[in-house]
C-alpha positions in Angstrom: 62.3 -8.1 -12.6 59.0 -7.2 -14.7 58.9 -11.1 -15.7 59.8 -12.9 -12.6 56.6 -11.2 -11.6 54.6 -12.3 -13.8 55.7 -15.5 -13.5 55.0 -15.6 -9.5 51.9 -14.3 -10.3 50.8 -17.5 -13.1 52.2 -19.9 -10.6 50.2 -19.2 -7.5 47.1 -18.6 -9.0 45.5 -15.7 -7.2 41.9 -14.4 -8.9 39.3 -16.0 -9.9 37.9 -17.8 -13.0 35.4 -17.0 -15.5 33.3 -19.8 -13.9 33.4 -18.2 -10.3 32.6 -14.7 -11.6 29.6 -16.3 -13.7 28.1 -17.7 -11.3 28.7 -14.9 -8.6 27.0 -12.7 -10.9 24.0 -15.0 -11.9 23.7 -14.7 -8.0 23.7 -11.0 -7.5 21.4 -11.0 -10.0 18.8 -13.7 -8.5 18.9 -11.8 -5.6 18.6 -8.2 -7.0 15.6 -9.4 -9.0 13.9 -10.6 -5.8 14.6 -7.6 -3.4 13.0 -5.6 -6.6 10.0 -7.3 -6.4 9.8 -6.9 -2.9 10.4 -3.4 -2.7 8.3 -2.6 -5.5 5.4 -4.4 -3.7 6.4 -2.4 -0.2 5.6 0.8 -2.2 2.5 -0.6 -3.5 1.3 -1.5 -0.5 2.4 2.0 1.4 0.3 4.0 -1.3 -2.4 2.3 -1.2 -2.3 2.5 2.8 -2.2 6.3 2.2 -5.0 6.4 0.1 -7.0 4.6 2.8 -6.0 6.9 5.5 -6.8 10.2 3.1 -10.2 8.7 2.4 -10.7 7.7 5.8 -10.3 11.1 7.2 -12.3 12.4 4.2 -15.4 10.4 5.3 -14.9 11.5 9.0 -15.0 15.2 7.6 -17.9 14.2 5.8 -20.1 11.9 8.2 -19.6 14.9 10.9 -20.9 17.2 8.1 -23.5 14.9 7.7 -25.1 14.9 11.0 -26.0 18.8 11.2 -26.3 19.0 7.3 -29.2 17.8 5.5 -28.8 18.8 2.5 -26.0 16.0 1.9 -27.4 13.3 -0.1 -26.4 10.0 -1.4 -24.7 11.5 -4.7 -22.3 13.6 -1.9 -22.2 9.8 -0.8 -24.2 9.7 2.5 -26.8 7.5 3.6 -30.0 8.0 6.0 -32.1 5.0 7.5 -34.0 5.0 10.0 -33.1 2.6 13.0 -33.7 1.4 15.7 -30.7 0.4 18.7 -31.9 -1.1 21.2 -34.8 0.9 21.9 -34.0 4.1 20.9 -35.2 5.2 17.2 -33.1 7.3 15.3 -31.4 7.2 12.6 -27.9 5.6 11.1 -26.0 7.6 8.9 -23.7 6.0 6.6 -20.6 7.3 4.3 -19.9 5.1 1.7 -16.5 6.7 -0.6 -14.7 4.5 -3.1 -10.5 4.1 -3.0 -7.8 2.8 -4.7 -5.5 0.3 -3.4 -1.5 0.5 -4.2 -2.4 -2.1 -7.0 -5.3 0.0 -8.4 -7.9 -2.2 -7.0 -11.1 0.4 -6.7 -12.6 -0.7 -3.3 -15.2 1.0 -1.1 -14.9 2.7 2.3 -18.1 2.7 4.8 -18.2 4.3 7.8 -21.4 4.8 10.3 -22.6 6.1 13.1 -26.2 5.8 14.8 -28.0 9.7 16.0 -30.9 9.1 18.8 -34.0 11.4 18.5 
């Protein structure tokens, strides 16, 4: 019984060859290398989204600091010139703070805001 088995199983030719799985594989792979790229990209790309927001927030803290605090200077990284908007004289403040993209691109964050006399 063990043979006749073995012999249905030769003559109908269920599985697959070498040649399918080869190529199935090189496939899986192709495509695993892609959504690895991708991915790895998407977490690039969310960290350095994080470190925007975190240094975003941190220049807030520090331009409101800023306005009531004079003793913050351009080595804290803020800014005084005196300006005028339409009319009024006063003067802008700016926050300047440097970040890192997801990448490790150092790029720099201004934010500023104009105080009337």
């Amino acid at each position: 019984m063990r043979g006749e088995i073995g012999l249905l199983i030769r003559r109908g030719q269920s599985g697959f060859t070498l040649t399918e799985i080869l190529i199935a594989v090189v496939i899986l792979g192709v495509v695993a290398a892609v959504f690895s790229s991708v991915f790895g990209s998407s977490v690039s790309s969310i960290q350095g989204a994080g470190n925007h927001h975190s240094t975003l927030i941190e220049a807030q803290n520090l331009l409101d600091r800023a306005l009531v605090d004079e003793s913050l200077g351009e080595e804290d990284g803020v800014f005084r010139e005196p300006w005028t908007l339409n009319e009024h004289e006063g003067t802008l403040y700016t926050v300047k703070l440097p970040w890192r993209t997801g990448l490790g691109a150092e790029r720099e964050l201004k934010l500023s805001t104009f105080k009337a006399r």
